[in-house]
C-alpha positions in Angstrom: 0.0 0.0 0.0 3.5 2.2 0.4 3.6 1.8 -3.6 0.3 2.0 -4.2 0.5 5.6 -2.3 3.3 6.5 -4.0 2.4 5.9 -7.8 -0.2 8.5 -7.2 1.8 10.4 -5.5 4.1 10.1 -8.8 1.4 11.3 -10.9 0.6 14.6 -8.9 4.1 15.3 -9.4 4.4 14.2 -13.4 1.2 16.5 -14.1 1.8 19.3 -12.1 5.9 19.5 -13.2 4.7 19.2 -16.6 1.4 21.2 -16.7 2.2 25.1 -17.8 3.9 23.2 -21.1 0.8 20.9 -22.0 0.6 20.9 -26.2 2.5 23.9 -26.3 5.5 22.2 -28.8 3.6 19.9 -30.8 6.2 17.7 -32.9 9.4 19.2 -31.4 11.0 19.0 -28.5 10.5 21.7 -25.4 14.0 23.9 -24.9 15.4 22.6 -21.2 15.2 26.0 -20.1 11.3 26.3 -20.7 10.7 23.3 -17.7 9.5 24.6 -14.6 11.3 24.0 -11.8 10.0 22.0 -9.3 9.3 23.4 -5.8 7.3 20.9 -2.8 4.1 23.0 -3.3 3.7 21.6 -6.6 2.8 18.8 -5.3 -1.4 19.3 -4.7 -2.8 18.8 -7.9 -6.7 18.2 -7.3 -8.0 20.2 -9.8 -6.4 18.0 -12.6 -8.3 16.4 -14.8 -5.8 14.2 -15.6 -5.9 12.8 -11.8 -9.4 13.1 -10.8 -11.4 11.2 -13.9 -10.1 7.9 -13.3 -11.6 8.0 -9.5 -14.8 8.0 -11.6 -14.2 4.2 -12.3 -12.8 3.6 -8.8 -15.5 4.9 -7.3 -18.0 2.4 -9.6 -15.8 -0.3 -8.3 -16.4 0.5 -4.7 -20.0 0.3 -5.1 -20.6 -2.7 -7.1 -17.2 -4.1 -7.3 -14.9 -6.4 -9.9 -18.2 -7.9 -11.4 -19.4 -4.7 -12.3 -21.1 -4.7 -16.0 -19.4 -2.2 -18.6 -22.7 -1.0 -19.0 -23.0 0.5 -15.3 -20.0 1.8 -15.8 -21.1 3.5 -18.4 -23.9 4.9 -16.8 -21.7 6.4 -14.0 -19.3 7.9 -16.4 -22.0 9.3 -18.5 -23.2 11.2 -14.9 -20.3 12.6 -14.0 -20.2 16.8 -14.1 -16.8 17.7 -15.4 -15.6 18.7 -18.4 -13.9 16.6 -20.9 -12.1 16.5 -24.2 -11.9 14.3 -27.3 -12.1 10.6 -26.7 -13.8 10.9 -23.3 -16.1 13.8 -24.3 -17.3 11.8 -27.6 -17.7 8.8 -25.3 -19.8 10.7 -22.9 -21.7 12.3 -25.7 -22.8 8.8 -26.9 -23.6 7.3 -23.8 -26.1 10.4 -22.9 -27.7 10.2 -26.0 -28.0 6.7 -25.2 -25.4 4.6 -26.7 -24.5 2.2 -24.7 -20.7 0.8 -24.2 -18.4 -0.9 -25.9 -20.5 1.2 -28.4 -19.8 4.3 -27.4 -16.0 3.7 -27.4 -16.2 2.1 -31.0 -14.7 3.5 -34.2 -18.3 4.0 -35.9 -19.6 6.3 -33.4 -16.2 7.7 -31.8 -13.8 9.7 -34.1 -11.9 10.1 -30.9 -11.1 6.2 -29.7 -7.3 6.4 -30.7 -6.7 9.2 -28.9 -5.0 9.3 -25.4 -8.1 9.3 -23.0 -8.2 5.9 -21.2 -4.0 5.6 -21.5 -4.4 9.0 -19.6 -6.5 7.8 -17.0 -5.3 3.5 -16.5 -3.0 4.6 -13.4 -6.0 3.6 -11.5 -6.3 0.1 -13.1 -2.6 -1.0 -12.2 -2.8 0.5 -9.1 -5.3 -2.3 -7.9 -3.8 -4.5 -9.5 -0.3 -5.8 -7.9 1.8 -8.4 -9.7 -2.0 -9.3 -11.7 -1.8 -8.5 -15.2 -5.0 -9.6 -16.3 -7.0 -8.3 -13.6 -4.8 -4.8 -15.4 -6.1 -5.8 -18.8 -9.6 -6.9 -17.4 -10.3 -3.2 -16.2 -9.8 -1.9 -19.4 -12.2 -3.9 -21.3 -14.7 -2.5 -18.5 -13.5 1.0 -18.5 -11.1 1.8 -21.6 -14.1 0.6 -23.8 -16.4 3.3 -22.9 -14.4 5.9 -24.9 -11.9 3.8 -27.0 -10.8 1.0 -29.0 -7.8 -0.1 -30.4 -4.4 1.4 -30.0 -6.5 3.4 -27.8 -7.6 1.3 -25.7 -4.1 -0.6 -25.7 -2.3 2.5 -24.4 -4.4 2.2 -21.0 -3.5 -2.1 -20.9 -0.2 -1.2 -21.4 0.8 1.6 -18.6 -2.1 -0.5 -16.2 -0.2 -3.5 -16.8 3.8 -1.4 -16.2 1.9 -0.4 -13.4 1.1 -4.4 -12.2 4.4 -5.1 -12.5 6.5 -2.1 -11.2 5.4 -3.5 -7.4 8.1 -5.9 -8.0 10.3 -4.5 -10.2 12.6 -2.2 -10.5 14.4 -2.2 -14.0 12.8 0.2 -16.6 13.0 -2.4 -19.5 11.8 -5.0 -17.9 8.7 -3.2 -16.8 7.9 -2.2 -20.3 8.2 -5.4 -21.5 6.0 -6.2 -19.0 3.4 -3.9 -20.2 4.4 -5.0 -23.9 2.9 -8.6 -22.6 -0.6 -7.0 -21.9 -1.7 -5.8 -25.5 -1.8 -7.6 -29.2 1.5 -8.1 -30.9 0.5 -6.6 -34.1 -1.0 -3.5 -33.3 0.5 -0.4 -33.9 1.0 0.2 -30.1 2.9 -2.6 -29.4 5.2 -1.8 -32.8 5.7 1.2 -31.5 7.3 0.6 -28.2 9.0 -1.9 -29.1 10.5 0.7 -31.5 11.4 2.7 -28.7 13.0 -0.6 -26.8 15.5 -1.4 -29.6 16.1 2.3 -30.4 17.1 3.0 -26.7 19.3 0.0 -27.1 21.0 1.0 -30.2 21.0 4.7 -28.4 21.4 4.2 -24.8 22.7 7.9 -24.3 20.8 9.7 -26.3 17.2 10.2 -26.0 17.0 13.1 -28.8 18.0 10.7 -31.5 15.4 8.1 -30.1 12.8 11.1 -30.3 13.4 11.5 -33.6 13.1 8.6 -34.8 9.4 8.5 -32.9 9.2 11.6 -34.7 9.3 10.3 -37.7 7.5 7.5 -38.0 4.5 8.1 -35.5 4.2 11.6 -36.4 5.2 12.6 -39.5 4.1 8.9 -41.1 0.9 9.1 -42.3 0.5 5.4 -41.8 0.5 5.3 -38.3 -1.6 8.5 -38.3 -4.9 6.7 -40.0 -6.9 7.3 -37.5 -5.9 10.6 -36.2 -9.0 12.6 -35.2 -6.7 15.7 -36.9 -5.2 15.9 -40.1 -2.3 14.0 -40.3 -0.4 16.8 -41.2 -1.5 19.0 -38.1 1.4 19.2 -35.4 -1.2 18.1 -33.1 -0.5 14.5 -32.2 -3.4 13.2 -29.2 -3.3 9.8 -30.5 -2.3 7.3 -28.1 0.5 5.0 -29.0 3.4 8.5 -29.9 2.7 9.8 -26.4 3.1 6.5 -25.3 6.4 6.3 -26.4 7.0 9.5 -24.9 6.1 7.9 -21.5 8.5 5.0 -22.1 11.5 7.3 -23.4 11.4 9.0 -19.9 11.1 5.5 -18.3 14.1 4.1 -20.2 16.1 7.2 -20.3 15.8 8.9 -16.9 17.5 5.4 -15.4 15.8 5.5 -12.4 15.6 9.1 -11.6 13.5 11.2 -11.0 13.7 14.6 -12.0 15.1 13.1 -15.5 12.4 10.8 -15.5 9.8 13.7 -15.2 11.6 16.1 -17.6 12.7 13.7 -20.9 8.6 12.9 -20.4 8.2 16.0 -20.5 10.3 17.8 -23.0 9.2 15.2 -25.6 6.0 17.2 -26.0 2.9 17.1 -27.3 0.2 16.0 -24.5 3.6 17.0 -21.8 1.8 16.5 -18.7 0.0 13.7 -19.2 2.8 11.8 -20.0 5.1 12.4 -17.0 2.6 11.6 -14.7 2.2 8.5 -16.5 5.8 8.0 -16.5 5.9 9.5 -12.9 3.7 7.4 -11.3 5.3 4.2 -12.6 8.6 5.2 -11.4 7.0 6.4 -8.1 5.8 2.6 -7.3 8.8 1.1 -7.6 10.2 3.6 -5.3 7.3 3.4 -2.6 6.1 7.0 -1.0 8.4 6.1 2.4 11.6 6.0 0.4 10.3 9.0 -1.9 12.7 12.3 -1.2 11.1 14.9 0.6 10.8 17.3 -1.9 8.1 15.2 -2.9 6.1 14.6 -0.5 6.9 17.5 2.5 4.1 19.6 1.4 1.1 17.3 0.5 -2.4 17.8 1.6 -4.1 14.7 3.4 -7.6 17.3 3.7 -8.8 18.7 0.4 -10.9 16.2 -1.9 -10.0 15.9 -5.7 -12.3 17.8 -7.8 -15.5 15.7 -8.4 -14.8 13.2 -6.1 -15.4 11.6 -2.5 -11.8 11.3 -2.3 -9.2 13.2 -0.3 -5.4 11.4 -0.4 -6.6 9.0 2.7 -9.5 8.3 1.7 -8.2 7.5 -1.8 -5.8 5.1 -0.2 -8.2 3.3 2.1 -10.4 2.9 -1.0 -7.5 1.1 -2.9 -6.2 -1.0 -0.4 -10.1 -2.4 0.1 -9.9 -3.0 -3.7 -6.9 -4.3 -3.4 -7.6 -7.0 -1.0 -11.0 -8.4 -2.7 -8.4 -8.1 -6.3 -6.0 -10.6 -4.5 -8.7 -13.0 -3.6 -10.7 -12.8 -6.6 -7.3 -13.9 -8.5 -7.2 -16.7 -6.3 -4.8 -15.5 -3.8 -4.7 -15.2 -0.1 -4.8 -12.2 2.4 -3.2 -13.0 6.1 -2.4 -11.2 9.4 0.5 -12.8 11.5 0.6 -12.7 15.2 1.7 -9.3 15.4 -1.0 -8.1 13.0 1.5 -7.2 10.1 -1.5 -7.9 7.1 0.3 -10.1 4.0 -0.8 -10.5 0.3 0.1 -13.7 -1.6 -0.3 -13.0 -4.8 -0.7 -15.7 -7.7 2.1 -15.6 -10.5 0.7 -15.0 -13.9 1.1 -14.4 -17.3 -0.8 -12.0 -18.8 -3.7 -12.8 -21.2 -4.1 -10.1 -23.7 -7.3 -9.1 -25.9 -7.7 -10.2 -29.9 -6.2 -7.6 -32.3 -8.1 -4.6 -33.2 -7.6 -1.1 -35.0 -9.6 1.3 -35.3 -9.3 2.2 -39.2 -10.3 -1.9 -39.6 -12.6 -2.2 -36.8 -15.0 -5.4 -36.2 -18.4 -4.9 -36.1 -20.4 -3.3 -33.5 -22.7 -6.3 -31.9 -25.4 -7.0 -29.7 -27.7 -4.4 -28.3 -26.1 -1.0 -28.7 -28.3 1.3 -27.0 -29.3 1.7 -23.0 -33.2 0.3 -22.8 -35.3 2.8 -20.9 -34.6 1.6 -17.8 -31.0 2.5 -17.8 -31.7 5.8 -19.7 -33.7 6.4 -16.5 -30.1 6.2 -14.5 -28.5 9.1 -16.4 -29.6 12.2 -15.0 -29.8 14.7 -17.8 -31.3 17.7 -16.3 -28.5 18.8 -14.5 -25.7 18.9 -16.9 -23.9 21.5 -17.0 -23.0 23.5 -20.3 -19.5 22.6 -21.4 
């Protein structure tokens, strides 16, 4: 629970470090010099949406738990009151107009569903999910479906599943490989960090040169801009699997620590807060928030709730660590208190499972029922919205 305090710890830092340089260098990379420094009051982000959406889906877990049907989850999201932005705003969209999910996520009736949104928000998902993998990949076929598909939706497996695996490990490459495991080999996603993987090898000391080569293929490349909800030509790049290689170069290249960590993340551009806290998180699990240096921690604010939520930082944690527990025994593991009341997790080895292959510009065909029946329409509450 040290870690699992710590990665979103991390991701407070990652998004408040990199916030004032959010898609302000689209397809270059941002000068040193224009990188905030980072002072201990930086730390109490609650006001981010990059932080607070994903307590959405925690907080549906809490109420109805692992077995909960995408289609709740759906309803939940599509009653929350903030605002949002391109995958997550079209999935909202549909699911108030009564689309239900995975619809509403899908390629025919999202333009958004390769874009960032549910890689954004998966810290929660690996969080929970301790050395289980496919309890990682699980969430997002419950969650990541409401708004994407696809790369999309294999950007959230993939940091969920680093995530899973950065409780027991420490070594940057093996972590990402880890993720790697979670999602389709095939997809563009996977290509892509493994791109980044051999590239770091072949460039261990310089990041730049691995950039560029991102650079060029997953941003300038038309062909792994196909579905792009922006021209391809546009310096605007949302789409998932380049700024998840911008999550991965800080992993790889920041060795460990991390103020470089945060800052290659975060000079690599594009969606440049996002990322680090992505990339900050991670790193912050392996760490754990009692070994975390001051500077990091000195200054945080147990009281104030997250924007939107229930949660303040305790309560946050106490809702995690009950998730937590009911995640180790519904993956066929044990939880046990020893004679001095010290509370132990034994945890099930596995190897992840990951979903079929899918992409968005080739997608399969919607199926089943796709719209809420009247009942569940009855659930979203629609007179209260406010204008966006």
């Amino acid at each position: 629970m040290d870690k699992v305090k710590a990665g979103w710890i991390g991701q407070m830092v990652g998004v408040g470090w990199g916030g004032p340089t959010e898609f302000r260098w689209k397809g270059e990379i941002i000068p040193a010099d224009m990188v905030p420094e980072w002072t201990p009051d930086m730390i109490n982000q609650f006001n981010q949406d990059d932080i607070y959406v994903e307590m959405t889906f925690l907080r549906t877990l809490e109420k109805y738990g692992f077995i909960v049907s995408i289609r709740q989850a759906g309803i939940d999201f599509a009653n929350s009151r903030y605002m949002l932005w391109h995958a997550n705003r079209a999935g909202r969209d549909n699911l108030r107009s009564g689309i239900a999910p995975p619809a509403s996520g899908h390629p025919e009736y999202n333009k958004h569903a390769d874009d960032i949104d549910y890689q954004i928000e998966a810290d929660y998902a690996g969080l929970i999910s301790p050395g289980m993998p496919n309890l990682a990949i699980y969430l997002g076929e419950i969650f990541g479906r409401i708004m994407n598909y696809g790369d999309g939706l294999y950007g959230g497996q993939f940091v969920a599943g680093m995530y899973a695996e950065a409780f027991f490990e420490d070594d940057m490459e093996k972590i990402v490989e880890a993720g790697l495991k979670c999602i389709p080999e095939g997809s563009q996603y996977h290509e892509a960090i493994s791109d980044v993987l051999r590239w770091y090898r072949e460039n261990p000391d310089g990041w730049e040169k691995t950039w560029d080569l991102v650079n060029e293929k997953y941003h300038l490349n038309p062909e792994y801009r196909k579905f792009s909800c922006n021209e391809p030509d546009d310096p605007f790049n949302i789409d998932a699997k380049i700024n998840g290689a911008y999550i991965v170069i800080g992993l790889l290249y920041g060795e460990g620590d991390i103020e470089k960590t945060i800052v290659i993340s975060t000079r690599c551009g594009q969606d440049s807060d996002c990322n680090p806290a992505n990339a900050g998180g991670i790193l912050f699990t392996t760490i754990g928030f009692e070994n975390l240096p001051d500077v990091y921690k000195s200054a945080l604010d147990y009281e104030t709730k997250f924007s939107y939520t229930d949660y303040n930082v305790s309560e946050l944690i106490n809702v995690c660590a009950k998730l937590v527990r009911n995640a180790v025994v519904r993956s066929g593991g044990k939880v046990k208190t020893d004679n001095a009341g010290n509370e132990y997790f034994l945890i099930p080895v596995e190897e992840p499972v990951p979903g079929s292959l899918e992409q968005c510009w080739d997608p399969t065909p919607t199926a089943g029922d796709i719209h809420f029946n009247e009942e569940e329409m009855a659930q979203i509450h629609l007179d209260d919205i406010p204008a966006e």
